[in-house]
N, C-alpha and C positions, 0 to 999 in steps of 0.2 A: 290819197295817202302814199301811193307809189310814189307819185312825181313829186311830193316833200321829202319823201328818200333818199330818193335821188338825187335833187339838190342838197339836198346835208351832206350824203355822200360827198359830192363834188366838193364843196366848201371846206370839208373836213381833209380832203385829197389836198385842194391846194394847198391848205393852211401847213399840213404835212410838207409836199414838196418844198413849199417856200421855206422851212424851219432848215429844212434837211439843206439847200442851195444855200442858206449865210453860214452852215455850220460848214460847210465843205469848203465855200471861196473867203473865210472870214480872214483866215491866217493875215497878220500886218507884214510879219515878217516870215523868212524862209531858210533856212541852214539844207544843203543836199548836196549828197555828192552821189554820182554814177557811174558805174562800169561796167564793160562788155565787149563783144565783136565788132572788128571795123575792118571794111575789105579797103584798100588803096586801090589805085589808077592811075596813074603819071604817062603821060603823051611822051613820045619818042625818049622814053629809058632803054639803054642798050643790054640792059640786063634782066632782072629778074622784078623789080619793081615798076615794071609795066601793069601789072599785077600782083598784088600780095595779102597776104591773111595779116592781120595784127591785131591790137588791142587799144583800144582807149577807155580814159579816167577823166571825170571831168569832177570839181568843188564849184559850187555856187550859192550866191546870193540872191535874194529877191525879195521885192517888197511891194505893195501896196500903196499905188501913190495918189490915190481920191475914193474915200471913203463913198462917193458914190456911185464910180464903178467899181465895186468889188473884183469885180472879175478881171480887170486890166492890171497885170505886174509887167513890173521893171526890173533888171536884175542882172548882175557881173558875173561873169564864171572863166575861169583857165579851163580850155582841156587840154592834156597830153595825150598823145599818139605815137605808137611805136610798130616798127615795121623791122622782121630781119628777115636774108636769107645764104644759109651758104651751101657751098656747092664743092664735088672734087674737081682739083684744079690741076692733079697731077703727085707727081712724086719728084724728089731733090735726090737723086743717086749719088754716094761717094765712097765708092766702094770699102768695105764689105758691107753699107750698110745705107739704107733709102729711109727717106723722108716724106712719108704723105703730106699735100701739100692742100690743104682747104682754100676758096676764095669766098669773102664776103659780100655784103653788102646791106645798110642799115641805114634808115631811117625814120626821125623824130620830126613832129611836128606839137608846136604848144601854141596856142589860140587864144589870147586874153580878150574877151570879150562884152559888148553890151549886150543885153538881152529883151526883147519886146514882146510878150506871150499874152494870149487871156485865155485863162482859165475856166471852163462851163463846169459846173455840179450838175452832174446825171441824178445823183438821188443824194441820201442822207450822208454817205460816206463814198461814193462813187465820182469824179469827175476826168473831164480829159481836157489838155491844154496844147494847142498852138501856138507857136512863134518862130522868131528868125532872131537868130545873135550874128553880129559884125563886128570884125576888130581887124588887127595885124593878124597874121600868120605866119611863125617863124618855125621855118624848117631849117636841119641838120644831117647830111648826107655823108655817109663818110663810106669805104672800099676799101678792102687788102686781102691780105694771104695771112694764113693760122697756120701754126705747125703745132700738133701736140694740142690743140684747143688754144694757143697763145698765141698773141697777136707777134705776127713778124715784120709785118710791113705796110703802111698804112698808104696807098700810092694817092688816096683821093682824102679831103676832109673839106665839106663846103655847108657855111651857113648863109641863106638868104631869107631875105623877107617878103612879104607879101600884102593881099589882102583876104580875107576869109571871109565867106557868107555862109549863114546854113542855117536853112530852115530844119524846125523840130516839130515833133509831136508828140507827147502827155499820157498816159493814162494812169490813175492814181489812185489809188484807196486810202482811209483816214481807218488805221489801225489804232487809236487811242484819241485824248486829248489833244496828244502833239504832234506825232510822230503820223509821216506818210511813207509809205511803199508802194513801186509802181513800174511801167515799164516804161520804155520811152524808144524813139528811132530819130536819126535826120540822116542828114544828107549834106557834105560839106562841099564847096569850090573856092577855092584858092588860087592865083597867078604867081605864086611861086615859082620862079623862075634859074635850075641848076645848069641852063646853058647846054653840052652833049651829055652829061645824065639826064637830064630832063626835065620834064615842067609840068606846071597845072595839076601838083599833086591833091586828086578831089578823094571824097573818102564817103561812105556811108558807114554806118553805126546803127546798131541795136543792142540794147542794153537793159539794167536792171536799176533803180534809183531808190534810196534811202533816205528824207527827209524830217528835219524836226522844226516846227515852226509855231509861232508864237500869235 
């Protein structure tokens, strides 16, 4: 009698987990956008963006492309990325009366991307997802002086292009029908290349994610 327990147990376990895994990986399609912290790194910048604190936002797509891996999506996403910092640069004397003088420096990076992730359900409303997106990576650098918080002199303004790779990783909860929240991290590298500002703008991110999917 124990060991038919037992085994019903166990049968009744699966039957669970398995209900809980197509209700967690079922979604076809996928609506999410995310945002949060991202620290920069740029190899030989002669300023402050050798290191920096910023922020990114990313909107994406995904979907389910063979109903008999559930667990394998495909999926487009932009993110943006932004980076500032300024600094005193001095003061503009003209007697009776000085000018404090700010120097900047800021940069954007946007990522249109493919995406390749699969997704594991841990239980009924639980799962966590792995992948890597690739695309371009177009950076925007630009430098000057602020007088008064307004810009007076823009001595630098440079866009280049690149390539981007960056692995990600998932964790997610199924708060309704449709709707997911969850958190999420990667790690981005890029060849981005601004010449004596710098290069190899790579970035890490952790963040918070909002999803509605179908």
């Amino acid at each position: 009698m124990d060991r038919m327990r037992v085994v019903v147990s166990t049968i009744l376990y699966i039957v669970v987990v398995t209900a809980g895994t197509s209700v967690a990986s079922a979604q076809r399609t996928e609506f999410a956008f995310g945002i949060g912290y991202s620290h920069l790194s740029m190899d030989d910048a002669p300023g402050e963006m050798d290191q920096q604190d910023g922020g990114r936002f990313e909107g994406r797509f995904s979907w389910r492309p063979f109903d008999e891996r559930p667990q394998l999506r495909f999926g487009i996403g932009v993110g943006f990325s932004y980076y500032y910092d300024q600094s005193d640069a001095g003061n503009i004397i003209s007697p009776p009366f000085a000018f404090g003088v700010d120097s900047f420096e800021s940069l954007s990076i946007i990522t249109p991307e493919f995406q390749v992730s699969w997704r594991q359900p841990m239980s009924e409303k639980w799962w966590i997802e792995g992948g890597v997106g690739i695309g371009p990576a177009i950076g925007y650098y630009s430098a000057g002086d602020l007088i008064f918080e307004d810009l007076f002199d823009e001595d630098v303004s440079e866009t280049e292009v690149g390539l981007g790779i960056r692995p990600f990783l998932r964790a997610g909860f199924r708060g309704g029908d449709n709707w997911r929240w969850g958190f999420e991290g990667s790690y981005q590298w890029t060849d981005i290349d601004f010449g004596r500002f710098g290069r190899d703008p790579d970035e890490w991110y952790v963040g918070l994610f909002m999803a509605f999917g179908r």
